[in-house]
C-alpha positions in Angstrom: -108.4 -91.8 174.9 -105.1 -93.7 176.8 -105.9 -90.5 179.4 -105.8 -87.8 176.8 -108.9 -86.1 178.3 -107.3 -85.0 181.9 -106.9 -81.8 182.5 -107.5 -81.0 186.2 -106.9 -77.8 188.3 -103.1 -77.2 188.1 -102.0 -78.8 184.9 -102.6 -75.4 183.0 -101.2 -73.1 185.3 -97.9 -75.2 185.1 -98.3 -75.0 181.3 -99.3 -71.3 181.4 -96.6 -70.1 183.7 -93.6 -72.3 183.1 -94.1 -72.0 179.0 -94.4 -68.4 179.9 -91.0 -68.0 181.2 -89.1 -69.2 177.9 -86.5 -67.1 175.9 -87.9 -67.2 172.3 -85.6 -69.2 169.3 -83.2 -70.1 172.4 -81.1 -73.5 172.4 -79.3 -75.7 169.8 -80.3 -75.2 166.0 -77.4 -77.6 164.4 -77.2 -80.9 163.9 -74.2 -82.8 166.0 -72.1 -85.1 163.4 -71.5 -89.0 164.6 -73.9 -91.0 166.9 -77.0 -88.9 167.8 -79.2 -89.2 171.0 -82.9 -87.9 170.9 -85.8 -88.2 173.6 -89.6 -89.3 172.2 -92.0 -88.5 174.9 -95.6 -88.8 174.9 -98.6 -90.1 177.1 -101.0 -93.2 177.2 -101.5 -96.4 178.7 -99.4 -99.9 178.7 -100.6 -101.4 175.2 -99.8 -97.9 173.9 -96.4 -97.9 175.0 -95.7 -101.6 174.1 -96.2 -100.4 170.3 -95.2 -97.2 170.4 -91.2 -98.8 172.2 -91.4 -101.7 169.4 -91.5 -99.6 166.5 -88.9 -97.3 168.1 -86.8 -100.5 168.4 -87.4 -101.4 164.5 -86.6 -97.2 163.5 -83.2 -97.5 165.7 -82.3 -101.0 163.9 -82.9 -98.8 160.6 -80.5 -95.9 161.3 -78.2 -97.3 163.5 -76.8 -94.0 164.1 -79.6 -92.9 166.1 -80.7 -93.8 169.6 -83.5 -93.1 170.6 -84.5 -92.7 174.6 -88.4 -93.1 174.9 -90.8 -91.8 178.0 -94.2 -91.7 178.7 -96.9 -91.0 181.7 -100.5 -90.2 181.8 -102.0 -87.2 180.2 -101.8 -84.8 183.4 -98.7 -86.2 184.6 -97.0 -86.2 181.2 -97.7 -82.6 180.8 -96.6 -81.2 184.1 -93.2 -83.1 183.7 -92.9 -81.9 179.6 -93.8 -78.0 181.0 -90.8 -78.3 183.8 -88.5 -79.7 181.1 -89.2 -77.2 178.5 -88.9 -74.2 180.6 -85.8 -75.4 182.4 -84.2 -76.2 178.8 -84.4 -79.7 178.7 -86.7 -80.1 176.2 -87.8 -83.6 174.7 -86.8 -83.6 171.0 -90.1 -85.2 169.4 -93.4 -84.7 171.5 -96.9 -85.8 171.5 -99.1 -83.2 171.6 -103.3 -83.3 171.2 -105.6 -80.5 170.0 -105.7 -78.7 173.7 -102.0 -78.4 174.0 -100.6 -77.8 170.1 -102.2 -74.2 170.0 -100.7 -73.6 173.4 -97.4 -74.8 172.7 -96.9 -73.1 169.5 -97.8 -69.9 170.2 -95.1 -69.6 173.0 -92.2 -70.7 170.7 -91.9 -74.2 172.0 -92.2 -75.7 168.5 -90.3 -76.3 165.6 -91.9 -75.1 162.4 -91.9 -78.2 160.1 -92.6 -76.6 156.8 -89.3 -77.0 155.8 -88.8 -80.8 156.3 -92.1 -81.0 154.4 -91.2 -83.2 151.6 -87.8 -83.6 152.6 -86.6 -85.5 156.0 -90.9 -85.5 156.9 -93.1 -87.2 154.0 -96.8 -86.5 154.2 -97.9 -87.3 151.0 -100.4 -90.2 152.3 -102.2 -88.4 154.5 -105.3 -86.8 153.7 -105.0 -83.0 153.5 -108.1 -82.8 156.0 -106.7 -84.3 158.5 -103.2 -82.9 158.1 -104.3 -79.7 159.0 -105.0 -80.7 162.1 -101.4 -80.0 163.0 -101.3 -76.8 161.0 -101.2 -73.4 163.0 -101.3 -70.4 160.9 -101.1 -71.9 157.9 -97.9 -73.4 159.0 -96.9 -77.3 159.8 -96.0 -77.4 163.5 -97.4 -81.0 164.1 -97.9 -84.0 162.1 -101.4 -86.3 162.9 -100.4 -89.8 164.2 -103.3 -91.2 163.7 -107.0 -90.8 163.0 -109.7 -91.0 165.1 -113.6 -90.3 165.6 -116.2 -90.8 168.7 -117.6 -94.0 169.7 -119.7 -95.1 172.5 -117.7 -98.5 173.7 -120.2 -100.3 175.6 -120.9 -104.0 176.9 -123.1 -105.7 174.6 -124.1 -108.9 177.2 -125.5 -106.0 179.6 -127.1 -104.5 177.1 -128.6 -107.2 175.2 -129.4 -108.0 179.4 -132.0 -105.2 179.2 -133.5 -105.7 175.9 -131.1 -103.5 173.8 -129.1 -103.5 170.7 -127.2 -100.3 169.5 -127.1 -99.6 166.4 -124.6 -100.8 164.2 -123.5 -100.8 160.6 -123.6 -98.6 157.4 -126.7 -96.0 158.0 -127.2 -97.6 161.5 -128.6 -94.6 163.8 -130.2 -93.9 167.1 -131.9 -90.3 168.1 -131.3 -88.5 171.6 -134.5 -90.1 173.0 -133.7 -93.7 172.0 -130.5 -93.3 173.4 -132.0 -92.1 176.7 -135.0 -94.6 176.4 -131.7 -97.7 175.7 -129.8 -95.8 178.7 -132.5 -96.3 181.4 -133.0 -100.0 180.2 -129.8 -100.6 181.1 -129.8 -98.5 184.3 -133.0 -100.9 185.4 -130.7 -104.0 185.4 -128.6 -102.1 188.0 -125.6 -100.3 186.8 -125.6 -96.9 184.6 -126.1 -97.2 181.5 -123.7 -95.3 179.9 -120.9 -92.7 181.9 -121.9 -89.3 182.9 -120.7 -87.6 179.7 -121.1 -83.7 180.5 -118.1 -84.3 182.2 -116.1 -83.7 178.8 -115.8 -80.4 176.6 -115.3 -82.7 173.7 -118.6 -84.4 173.9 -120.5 -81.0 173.8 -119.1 -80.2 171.1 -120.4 -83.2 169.1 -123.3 -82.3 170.2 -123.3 -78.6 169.3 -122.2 -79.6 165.6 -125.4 -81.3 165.6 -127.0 -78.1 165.9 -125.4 -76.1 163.4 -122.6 -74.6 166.0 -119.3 -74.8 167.2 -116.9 -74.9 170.4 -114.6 -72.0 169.3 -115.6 -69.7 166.0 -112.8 -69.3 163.2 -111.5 -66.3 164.9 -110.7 -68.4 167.8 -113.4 -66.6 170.2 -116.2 -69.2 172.2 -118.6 -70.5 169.5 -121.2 -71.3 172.0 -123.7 -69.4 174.6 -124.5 -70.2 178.5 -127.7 -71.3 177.0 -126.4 -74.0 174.6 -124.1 -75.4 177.6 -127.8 -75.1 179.4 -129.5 -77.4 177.2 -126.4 -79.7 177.2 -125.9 -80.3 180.7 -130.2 -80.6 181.2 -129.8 -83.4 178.9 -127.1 -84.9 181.0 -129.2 -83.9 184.3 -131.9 -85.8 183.4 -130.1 -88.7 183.0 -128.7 -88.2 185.8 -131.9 -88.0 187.9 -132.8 -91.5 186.2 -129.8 -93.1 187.3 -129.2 -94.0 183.6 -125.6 -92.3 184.0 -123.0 -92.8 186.5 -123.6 -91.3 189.9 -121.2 -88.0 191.0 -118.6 -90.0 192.7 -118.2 -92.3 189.7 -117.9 -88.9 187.1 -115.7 -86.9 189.1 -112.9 -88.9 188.3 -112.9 -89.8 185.0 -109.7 -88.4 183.6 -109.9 -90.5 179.8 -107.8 -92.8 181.8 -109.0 -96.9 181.7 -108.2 -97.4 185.9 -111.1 -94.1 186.1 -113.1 -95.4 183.6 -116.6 -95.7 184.9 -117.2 -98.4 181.7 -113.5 -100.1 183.3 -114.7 -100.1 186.4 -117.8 -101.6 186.1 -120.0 -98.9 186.8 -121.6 -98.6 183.6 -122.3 -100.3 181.1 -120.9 -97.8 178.4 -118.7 -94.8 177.7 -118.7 -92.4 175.3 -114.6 -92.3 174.1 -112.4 -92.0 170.9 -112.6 -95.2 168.9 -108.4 -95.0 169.4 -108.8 -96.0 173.2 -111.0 -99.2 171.8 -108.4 -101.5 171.6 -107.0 -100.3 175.9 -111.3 -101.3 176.5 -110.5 -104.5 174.7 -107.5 -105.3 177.1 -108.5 -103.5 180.1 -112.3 -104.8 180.4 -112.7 -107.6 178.3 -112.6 -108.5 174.5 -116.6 -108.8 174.6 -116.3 -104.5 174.4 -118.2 -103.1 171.0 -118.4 -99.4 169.7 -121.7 -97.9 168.1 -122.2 -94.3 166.5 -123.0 -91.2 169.0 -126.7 -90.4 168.8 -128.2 -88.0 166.6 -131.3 -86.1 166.1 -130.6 -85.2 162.6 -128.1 -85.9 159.5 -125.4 -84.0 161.2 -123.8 -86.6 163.1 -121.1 -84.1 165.1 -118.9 -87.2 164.5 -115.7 -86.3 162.8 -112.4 -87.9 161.1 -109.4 -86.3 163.0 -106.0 -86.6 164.7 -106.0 -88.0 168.4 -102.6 -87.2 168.8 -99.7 -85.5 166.6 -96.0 -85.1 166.8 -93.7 -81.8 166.9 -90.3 -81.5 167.3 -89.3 -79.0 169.6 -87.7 -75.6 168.3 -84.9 -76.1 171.4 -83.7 -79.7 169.6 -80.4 -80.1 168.3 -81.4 -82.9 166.7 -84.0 -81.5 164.7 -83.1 -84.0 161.4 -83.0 -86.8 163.3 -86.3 -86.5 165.3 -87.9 -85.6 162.4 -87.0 -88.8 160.6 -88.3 -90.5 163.2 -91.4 -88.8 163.1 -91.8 -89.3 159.5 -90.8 -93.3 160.0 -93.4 -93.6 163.0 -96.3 -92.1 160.6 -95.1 -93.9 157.1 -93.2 -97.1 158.0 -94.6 -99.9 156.9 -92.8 -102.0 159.9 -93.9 -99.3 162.1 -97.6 -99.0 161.0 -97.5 -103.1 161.8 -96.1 -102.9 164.7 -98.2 -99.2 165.7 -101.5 -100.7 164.8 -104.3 -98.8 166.3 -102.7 -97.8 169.2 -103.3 -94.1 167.9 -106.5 -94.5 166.1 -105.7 -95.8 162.5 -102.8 -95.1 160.9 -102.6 -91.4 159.7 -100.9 -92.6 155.9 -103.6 -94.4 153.9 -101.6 -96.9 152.5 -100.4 -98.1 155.8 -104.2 -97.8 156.9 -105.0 -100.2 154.2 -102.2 -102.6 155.1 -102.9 -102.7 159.1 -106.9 -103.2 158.3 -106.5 -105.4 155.5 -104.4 -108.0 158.0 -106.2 -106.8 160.9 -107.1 -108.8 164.5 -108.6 -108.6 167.3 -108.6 -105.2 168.6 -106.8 -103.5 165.6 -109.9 -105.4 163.5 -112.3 -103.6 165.8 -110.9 -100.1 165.6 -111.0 -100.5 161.5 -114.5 -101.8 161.3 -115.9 -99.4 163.4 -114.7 -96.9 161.1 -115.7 -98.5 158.3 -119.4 -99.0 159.5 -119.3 -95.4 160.5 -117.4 -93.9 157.1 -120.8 -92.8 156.2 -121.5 -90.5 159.3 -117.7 -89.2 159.6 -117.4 -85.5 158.7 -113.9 -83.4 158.2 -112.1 -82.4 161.1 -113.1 -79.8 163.0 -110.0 -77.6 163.5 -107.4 -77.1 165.7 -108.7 -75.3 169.3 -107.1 -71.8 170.1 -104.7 -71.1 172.9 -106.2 -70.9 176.1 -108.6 -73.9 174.8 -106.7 -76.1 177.7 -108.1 -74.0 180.4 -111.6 -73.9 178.9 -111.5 -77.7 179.1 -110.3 -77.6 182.8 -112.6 -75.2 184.0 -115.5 -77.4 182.0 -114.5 -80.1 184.2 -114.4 -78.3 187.2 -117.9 -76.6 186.6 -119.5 -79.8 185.8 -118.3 -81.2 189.2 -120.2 -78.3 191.1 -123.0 -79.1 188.8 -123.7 -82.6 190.0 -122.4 -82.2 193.5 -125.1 -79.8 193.8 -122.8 -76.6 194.4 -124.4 -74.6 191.4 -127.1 -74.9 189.3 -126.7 -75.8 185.8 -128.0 -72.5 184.0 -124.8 -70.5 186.9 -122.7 -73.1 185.9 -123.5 -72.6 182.4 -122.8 -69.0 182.5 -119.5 -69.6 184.9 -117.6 -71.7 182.4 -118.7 -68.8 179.4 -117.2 -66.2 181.6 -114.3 -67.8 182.2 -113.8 -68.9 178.4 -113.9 -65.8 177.9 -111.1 -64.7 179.9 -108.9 -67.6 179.0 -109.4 -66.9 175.3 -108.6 -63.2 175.7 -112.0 -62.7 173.7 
């Protein structure tokens, strides 16, 4: 989603060591009197950016006593620039942050614990409890959601209609593992995969282990899952492979969540399983012909879930705390801003502004809010904020599944590799 999935060898050891090297409740607490000056960082693609600087623009022309300098990068690069910054002092004041990295973040002191502004300079009263916990740690607000999101599968319908299939789609519209995999080899006989490799991603396993009754991490913040459910998963995914109704190894290896690695982007496929909040960069970045159906399911759990793609923190080390927390409240409540936002976050996080951006919505914002609608009925609560360490679990994933298909390991020693090392990143 706009790159959020890419976390490769050497993003969490930056995170890990430089985050490790902080002085706890350092830096500037006050609030400077006159003209203030804050940084907003955070990571995605052009269209992204376009929204997120226009509605920046319409907050400054608001508070005229606030400038605001923006940044942003791809996920891995945005993080290995926001580690260096924070360590060396020079910490952003408001910062995008995703379920991998808010754990992380929080438990070394880099974040400001919001509770406080709650109801004062940060208003959250439209969003859904549910889905505000997603930026809860501890029982404390350290993030606010800015957006919702859930899985889709964005795929080409001409290519797919090419080979004699329609997804589902629509209110109680389903398909089961095997139709998928029967629809997927259609596909892969007009000559391109059907659908991306997608054991490539932690966060696609763990759709499917809701589906069976289980989880990535357990309450307690320990693994959720054995070898023998990542087994199964990445069988699945094998036998696709051996079909050619997924991409081949050269094609997975790089996806990152970015569109320019995107075996869908690229042609390569003719689908991709995503966040429905990178729809609208499909739209612009393949074509406007790009749909989204429901996941597959054997069952009436559909692993499919309402929850934050993103959320904002201010950092503890701000000395602008007040200001970047208006800010944050104005990008998440604003009507201007949830106009000008639209879905480049997945739908607005404040109902009311959801209503208002859906109910005048186009083109790609009018996609992102009918998928949701057609899907309301197989979208279930949020499923929790990952523990810390949860960023390296989702590298080494990655870096497993690469052995996997490259035929370096099998899948069962892969299986068990990535549980070890969970393990050991957990502390569990």
């Amino acid at each position: 989603m706009n790159g959020r999935f890419g976390v490769r060898a050497g993003l969490v050891a930056v995170v890990a060591v430089t985050l490790a090297g902080l002085v706890t409740g350092c830096g500037g607490g006050g609030e400077a009197s006159g003209p203030t000056t804050i940084r907003f960082v955070w990571w995605g693609n052009e269209d992204r950016a376009k929204a997120t600087k226009s509605a920046v623009e319409a907050f400054m022309k608001d508070n005229p006593g606030i400038t605001v300098q923006t940044e942003y990068a791809a996920y891995d690069a945005y993080f290995q620039k926001l580690s260096t910054q924070v360590a060396g002092g020079a910490s952003p004041d408001l910062i995008q942050l995703d379920r991998a990295t808010l754990g992380e973040y929080q438990h070394r002191h880099v974040l400001e614990d919001l509770s406080p502004y709650v109801g004062k300079a940060i208003d959250v009263t439209g969003i859904a409890p549910a889905l505000l916990a997603g930026g809860k740690v501890e029982g404390r607000q350290y993030a606010v959601p800015g957006g919702q999101t859930t899985q889709m599968l964005a795929y080409d319908p001409e290519i797919f209609a090419k080979a004699g299939v329609e997804p589902p789609s629509g209110p109680g519209k389903t398909w089961t593992w095997a139709q998928f995999g029967e629809s997927l080899r259609k596909v892969a006989a007009t000559g391109v995969a059907g659908t991306t490799d997608f054991g490539w991603a932690i966060d696609w396993f763990e759709v499917w282990l809701h589906q069976h009754g289980k989880q990535l991490y357990a309450d307690d913040g320990k693994l959720g899952f054995t070898a023998a459910d990542l087994t199964q998963f990445w069988t699945l995914t094998g036998g696709l492979r051996a079909d050619k109704a997924v991409t081949a190894p050269e094609v997975t290896t790089k996806m990152d969540g970015s569109m320019p690695n995107s075996g869908l982007v690229t042609k390569r496929a003719g689908s991709e399983i995503n966040y429905d909040s990178s729809l609208s960069a499909y739209l612009s970045s393949y074509g406007p012909g790009i749909k989204a159906a429901p996941l597959p399911a054997d069952g009436p759990a559909s692993g499919m879930a309402a929850m934050p793609p993103v959320t904002f923190a201010v950092a503890q080390r701000s000395a602008h705390k007040e200001a970047a927390a208006k800010l944050l409240s104005y990008l998440v409540n604003n009507q201007q801003a949830g106009k000008l936002l639209g879905v480049a976050r997945g739908l607005p996080p404040n109902t009311a502004i959801r209503e208002q951006v859906c109910g005048a919505a186009q083109a790609a914002t009018k996609a992102v809010c009918d998928y949701e609608k057609s899907v309301a009925d197989r979208i279930g609560p949020a499923t929790g904020l990952w523990p810390t360490g949860s960023a390296a679990v989702k590298r080494d994933f990655q870096r497993v599944y690469d052995d996997v298909i490259f035929g370096r390991t099998s899948v069962a020693d892969g299986a068990a590799r990535v549980v070890q090392t969970a393990q050991q990143s957990l502390g569990s």
